[in-house]
C-alpha positions in Angstrom: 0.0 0.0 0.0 2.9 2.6 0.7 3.3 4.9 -2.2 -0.1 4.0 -3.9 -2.4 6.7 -1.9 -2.4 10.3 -1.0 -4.5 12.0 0.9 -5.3 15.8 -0.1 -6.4 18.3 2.2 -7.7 21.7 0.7 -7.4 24.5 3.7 -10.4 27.2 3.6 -10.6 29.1 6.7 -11.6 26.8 9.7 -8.1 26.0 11.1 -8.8 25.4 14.6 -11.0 22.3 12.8 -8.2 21.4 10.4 -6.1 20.8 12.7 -8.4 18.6 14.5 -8.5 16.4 10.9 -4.8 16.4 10.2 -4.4 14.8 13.5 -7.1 12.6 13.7 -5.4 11.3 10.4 -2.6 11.1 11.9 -3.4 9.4 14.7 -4.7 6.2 12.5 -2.5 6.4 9.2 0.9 7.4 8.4 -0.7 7.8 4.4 1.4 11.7 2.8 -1.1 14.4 3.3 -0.6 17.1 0.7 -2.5 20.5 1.8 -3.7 23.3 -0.9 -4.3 26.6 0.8 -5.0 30.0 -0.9 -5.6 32.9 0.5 -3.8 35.4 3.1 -6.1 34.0 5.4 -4.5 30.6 5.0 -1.3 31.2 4.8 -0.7 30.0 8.1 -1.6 26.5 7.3 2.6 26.5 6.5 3.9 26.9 9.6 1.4 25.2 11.5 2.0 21.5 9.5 5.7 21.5 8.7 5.6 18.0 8.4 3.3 17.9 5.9 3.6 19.0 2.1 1.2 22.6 1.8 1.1 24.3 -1.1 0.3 28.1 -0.6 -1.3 30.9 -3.0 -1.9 34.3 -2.6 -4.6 34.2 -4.9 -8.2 32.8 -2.9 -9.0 30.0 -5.3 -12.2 27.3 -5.3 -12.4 23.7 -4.9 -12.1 22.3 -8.8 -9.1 24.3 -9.1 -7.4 22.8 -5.9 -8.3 19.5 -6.9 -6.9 19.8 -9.8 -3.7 21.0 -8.4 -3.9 18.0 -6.7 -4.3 15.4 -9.6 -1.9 16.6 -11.6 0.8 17.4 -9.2 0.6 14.2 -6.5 2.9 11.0 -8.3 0.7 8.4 -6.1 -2.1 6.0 -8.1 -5.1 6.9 -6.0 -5.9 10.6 -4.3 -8.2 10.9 -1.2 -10.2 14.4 -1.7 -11.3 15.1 2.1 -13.3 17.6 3.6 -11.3 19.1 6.7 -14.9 18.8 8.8 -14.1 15.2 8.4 -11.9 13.1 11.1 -10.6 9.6 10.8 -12.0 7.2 14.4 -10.0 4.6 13.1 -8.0 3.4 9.7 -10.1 4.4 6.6 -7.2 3.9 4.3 -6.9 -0.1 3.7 -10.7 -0.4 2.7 -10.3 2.5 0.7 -7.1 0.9 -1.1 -8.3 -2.4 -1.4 -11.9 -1.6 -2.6 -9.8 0.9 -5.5 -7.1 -1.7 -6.2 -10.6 -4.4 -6.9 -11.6 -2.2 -9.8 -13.2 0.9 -8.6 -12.7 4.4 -9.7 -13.8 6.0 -6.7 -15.0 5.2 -3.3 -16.4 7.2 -0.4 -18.2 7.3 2.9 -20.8 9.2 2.1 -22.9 9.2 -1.1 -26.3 9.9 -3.1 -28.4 8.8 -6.2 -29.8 11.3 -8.3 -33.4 12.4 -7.9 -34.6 11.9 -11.1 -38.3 12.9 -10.5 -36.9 16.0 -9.0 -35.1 16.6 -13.1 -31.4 15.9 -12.0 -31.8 18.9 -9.9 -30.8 17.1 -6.2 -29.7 14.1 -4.7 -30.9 11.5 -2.1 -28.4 10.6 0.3 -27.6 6.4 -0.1 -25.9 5.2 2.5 -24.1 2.3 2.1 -24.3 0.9 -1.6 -23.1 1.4 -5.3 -24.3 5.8 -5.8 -24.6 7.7 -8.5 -22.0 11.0 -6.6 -19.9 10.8 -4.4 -19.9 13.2 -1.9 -16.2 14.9 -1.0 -16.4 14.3 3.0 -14.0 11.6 1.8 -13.8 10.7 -1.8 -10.6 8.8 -3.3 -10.1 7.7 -6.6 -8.1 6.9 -9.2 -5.9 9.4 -10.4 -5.0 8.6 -13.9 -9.3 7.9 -14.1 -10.3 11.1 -13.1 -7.5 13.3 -15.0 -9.0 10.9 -18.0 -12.6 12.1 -16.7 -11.5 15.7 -17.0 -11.2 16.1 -12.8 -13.0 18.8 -11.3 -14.2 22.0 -13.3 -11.7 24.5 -12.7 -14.3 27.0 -12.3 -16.3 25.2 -9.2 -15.5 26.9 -6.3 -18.2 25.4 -3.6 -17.2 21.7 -2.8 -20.9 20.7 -2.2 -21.9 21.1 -6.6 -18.2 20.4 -7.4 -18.0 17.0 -6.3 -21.4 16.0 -7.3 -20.2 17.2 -11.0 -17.4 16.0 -11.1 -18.7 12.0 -10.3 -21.3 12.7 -12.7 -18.3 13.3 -15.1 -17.3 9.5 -13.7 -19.9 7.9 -15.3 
């Protein structure tokens, strides 16, 4: 499993519960973390996780576009997209890797299926189960899938209709 995951943090404000998620990943998995953070707001993100590899930018940028900083920078085979309001209670990585290394493109904790009668317009949380999005609490995937998907739309800046577009894009 060493070398074939990464997990990638993107930093937005909230550092008090970032730092609560870096070491509750830490605490359960020794898996690289590779933090985006842009904005002056976040450039503190640096010096407070000199262990980890942060990449900083002055310029405040969205969630498709530090996503995509992520899949085409990070060498590893599968990424872990996770939302900072998440925190690992135990090891999340071995599923993960095995479930991705059986087949699957992307995995997560949390999903939906499309509401159809509703026109495509929201989604119905799944639960457990094959969904139609994954939702980015915790969503890893293939790398080399998703750059050949397109990755995330550069110009999403809300996570919430980013990573419900971008699965969409997985199918």
């Amino acid at each position: 499993m060493a070398g074939s995951i990464r997990i990638c943090l993107i930093a937005d404000n909230f550092l008090e519960d970032f730092a609560q998620c870096v070491a509750s990943i830490r605490a359960h998995t020794q898996t690289p973390i590779s933090i985006f953070a842009s904005g002056k707001e976040n450039q503190a993100v640096q010096e407070m996780f000199p262990a980890e590899s942060v990449t900083w930018q002055k310029n405040k940028l969205g969630w498709g576009h530090s996503v995509n900083h992520f899949l085409n920078t990070v060498a590893e085979k599968y990424v872990v997209i996770m939302d900072p309001s998440t925190n690992f209670t135990g090891d999340a990585i071995s599923p993960v890797v095995e479930k991705l290394d059986a087949g699957f493109e992307g995995v997560g904790w949390r999903g939906g299926l499309m509401n159809i009668e509703d026109e495509w317009r929201s989604v119905d949380d799944r639960g457990e189960g094959e969904v139609d999005v994954l939702f980015s609490y915790f969503f890893a995937l293939d790398r080399d899938f998703a750059l050949k998907a397109g990755g995330a739309n550069s110009s999403a800046t809300y996570y919430r209709k980013a990573d419900i577009e971008m699965s969409l894009a997985f199918l």
